[in-house]
N, CA, C and O of each residue as an XYZ file, in Angstrom:
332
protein
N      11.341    -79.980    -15.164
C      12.299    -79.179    -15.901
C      12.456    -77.796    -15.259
O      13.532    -77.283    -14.950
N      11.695    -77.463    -15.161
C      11.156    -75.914    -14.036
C      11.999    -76.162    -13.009
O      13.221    -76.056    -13.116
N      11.388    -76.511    -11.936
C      11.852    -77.354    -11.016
C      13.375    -77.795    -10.540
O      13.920    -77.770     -9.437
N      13.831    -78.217    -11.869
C      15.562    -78.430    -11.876
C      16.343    -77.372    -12.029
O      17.508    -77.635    -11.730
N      16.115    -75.922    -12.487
C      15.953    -74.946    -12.873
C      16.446    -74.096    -11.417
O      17.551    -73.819    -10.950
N      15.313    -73.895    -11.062
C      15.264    -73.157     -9.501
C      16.178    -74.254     -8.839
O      17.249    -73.791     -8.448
N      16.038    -75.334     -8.667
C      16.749    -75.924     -7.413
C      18.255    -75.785     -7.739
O      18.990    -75.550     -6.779
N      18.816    -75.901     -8.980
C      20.405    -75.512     -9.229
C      20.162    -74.121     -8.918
O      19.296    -73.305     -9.234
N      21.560    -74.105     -7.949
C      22.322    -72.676     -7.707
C      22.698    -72.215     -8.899
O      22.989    -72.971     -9.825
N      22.725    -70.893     -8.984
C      23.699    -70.254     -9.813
C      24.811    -69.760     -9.152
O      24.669    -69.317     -8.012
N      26.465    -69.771     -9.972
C      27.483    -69.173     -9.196
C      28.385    -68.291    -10.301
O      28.525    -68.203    -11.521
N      28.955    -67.636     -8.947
C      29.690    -66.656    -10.495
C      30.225    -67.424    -11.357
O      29.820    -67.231    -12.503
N      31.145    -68.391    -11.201
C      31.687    -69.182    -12.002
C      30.542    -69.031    -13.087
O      30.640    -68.196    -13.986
N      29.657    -69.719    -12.986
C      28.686    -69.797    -13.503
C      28.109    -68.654    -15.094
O      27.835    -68.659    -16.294
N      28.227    -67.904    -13.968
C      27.411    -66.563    -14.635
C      28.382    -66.076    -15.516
O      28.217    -65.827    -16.710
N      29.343    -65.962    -14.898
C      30.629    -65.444    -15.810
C      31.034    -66.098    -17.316
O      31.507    -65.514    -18.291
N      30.610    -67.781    -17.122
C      30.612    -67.930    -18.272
C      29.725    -68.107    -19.313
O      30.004    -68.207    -20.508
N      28.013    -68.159    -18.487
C      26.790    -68.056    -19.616
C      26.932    -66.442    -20.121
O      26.645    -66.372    -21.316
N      27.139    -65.692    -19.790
C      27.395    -64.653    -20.308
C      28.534    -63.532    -20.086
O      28.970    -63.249    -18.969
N      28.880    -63.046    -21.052
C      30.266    -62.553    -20.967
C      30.156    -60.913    -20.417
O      29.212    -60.168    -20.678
N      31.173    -60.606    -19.723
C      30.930    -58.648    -19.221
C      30.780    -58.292    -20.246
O      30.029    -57.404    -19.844
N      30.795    -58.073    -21.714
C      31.016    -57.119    -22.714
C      29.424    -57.297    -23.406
O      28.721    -56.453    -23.962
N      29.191    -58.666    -23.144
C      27.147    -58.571    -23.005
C      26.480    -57.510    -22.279
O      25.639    -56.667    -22.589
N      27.059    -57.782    -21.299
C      26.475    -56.988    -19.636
C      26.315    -55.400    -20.324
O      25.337    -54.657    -20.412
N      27.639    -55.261    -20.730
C      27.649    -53.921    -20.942
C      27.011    -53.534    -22.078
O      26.474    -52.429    -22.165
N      27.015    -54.346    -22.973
C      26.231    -53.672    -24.122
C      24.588    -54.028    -23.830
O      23.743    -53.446    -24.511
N      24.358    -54.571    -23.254
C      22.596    -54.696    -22.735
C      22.436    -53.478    -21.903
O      21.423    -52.783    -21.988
N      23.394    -53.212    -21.118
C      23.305    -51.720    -20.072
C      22.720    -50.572    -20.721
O      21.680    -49.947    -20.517
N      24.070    -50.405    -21.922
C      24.171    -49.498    -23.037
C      22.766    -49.060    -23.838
O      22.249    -47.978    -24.114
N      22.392    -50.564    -24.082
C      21.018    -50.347    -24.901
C      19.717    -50.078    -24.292
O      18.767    -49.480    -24.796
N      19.810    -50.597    -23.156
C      18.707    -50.486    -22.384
C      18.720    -48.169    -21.521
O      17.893    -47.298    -21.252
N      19.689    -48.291    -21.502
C      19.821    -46.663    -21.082
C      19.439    -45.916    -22.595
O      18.984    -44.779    -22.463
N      19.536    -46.291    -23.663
C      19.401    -45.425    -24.830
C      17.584    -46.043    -25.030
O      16.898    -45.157    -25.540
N      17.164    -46.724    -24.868
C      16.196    -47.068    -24.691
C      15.296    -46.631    -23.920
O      14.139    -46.465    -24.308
N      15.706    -46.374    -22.677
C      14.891    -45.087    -21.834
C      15.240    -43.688    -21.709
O      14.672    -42.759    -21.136
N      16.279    -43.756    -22.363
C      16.345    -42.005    -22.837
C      15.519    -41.355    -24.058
O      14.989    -40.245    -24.095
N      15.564    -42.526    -25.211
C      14.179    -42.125    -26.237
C      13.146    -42.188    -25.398
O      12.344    -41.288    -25.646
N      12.891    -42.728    -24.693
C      11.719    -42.586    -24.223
C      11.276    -41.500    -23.114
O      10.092    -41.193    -22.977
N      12.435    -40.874    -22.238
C      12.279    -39.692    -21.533
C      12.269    -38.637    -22.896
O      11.319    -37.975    -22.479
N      12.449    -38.282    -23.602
C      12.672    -37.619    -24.650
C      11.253    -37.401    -25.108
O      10.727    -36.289    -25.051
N      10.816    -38.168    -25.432
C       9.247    -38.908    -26.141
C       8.682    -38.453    -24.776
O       8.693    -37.267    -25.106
N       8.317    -38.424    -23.822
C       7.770    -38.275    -22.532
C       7.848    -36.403    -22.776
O       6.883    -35.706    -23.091
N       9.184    -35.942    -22.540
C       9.272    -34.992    -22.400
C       8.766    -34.140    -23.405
O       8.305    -33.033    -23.126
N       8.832    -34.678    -24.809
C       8.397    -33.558    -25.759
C       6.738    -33.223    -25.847
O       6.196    -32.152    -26.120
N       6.137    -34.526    -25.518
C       4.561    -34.622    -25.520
C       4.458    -33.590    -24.550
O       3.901    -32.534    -24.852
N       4.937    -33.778    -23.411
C       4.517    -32.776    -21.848
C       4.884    -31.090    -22.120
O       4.239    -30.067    -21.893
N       6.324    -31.354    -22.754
C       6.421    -30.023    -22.984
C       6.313    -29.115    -24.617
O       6.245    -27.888    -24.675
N       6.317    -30.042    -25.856
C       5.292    -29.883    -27.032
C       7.024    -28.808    -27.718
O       6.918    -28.026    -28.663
N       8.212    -29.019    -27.086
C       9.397    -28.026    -27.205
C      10.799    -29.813    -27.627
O      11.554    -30.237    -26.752
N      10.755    -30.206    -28.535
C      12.083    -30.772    -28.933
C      13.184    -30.567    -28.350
O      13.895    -31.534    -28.077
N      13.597    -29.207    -28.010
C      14.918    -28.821    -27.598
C      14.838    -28.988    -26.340
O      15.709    -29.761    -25.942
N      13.810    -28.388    -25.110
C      13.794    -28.977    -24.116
C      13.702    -30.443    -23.369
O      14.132    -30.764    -22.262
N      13.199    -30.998    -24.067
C      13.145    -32.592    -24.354
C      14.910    -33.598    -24.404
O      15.470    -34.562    -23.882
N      15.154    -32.407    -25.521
C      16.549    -33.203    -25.865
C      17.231    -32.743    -24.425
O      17.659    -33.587    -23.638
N      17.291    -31.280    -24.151
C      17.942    -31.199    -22.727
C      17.888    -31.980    -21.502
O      18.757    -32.016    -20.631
N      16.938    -32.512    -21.521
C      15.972    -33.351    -20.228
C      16.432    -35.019    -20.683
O      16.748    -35.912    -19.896
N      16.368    -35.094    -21.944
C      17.177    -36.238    -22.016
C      18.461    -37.037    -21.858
O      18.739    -38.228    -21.723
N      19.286    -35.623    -21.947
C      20.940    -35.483    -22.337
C      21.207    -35.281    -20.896
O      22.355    -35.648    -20.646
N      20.494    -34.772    -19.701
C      20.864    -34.721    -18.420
C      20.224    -36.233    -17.222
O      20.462    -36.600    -16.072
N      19.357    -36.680    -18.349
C      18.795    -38.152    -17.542
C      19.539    -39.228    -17.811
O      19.617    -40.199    -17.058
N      20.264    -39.088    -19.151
C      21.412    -39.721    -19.640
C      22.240    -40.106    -18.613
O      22.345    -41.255    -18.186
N      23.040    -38.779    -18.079
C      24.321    -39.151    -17.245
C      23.791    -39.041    -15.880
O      24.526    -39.304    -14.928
N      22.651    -38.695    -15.721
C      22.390    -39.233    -13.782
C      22.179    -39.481    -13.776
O      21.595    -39.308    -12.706
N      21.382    -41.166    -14.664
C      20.733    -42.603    -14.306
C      21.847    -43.242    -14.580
O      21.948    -44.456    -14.400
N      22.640    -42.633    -14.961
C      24.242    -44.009    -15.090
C      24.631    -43.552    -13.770
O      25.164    -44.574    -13.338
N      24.736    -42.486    -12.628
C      25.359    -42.789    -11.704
C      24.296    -43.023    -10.711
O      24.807    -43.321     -9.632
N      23.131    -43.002    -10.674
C      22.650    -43.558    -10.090
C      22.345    -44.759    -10.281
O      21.702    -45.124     -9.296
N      22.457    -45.626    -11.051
C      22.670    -47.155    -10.939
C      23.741    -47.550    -10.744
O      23.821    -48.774    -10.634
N      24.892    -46.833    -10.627
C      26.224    -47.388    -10.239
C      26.652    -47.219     -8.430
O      27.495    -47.781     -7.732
N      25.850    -46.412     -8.214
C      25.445    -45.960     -6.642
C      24.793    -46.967     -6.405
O      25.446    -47.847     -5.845
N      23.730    -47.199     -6.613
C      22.856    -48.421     -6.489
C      23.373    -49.741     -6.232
O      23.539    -50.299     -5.147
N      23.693    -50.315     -7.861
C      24.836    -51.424     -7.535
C      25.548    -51.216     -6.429
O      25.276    -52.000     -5.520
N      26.357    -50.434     -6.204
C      27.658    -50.252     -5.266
C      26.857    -50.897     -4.242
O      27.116    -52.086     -4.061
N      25.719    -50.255     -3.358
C      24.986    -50.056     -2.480
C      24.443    -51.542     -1.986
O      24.366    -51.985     -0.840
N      24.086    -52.172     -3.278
C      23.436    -53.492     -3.030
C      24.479    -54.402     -3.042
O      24.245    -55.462     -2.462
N      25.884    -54.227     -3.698
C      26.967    -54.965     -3.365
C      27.204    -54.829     -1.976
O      27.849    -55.686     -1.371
N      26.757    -53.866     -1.440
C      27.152    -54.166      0.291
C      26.365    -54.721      1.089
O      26.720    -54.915      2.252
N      24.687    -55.230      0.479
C      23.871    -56.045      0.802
C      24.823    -57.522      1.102
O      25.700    -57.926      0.337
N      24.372    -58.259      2.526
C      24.209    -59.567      1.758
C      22.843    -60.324      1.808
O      22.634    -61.492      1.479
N      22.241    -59.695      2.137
C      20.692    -60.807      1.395
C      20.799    -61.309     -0.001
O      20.983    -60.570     -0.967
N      20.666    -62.698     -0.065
C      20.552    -63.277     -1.182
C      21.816    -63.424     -2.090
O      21.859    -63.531     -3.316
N      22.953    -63.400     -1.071
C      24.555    -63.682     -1.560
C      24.412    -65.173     -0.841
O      23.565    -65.612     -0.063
N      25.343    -65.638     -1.304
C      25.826    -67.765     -1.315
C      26.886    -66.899      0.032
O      27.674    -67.554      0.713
């Protein structure tokens, strides 16, 4: 069962229809608010200041969204491990 698993390819076709972009995006969504409580939580312990925390959060916010979109971009120009 394993086995049958790994040996089927996956293809976009594929992918596109086990799960839909508007998944994609809302797993993105949650998963970034998910490590922003948690830079937040990081930050307030280290710095024992809420407001600095929230600052440090609210700026990790919008430069881990472009740095994963840099990223992506970046590995879209990979082809290791493209069909």
């Amino acid at each position: 069962m394993i086995l049958d698993q790994v040996k089927s390819k996956s293809t976009y076709k594929k992918d596109t229809t086990s799960e839909k972009p508007l998944r994609s995006i809302l797993k993105t969504v949650s998963w970034r608010i998910v490590g922003t409580v948690d830079t937040i939580a990081i930050s307030w312990v280290l710095t024992g200041e809420i407001e600095t925390a929230l600052a440090i959060g609210s700026v990790e916010l919008v430069t881990k969204m472009i740095l994963y979109f840099g990223h992506e971009r970046l590995w879209n120009m990979i082809s290791f491990g493209k069909e």
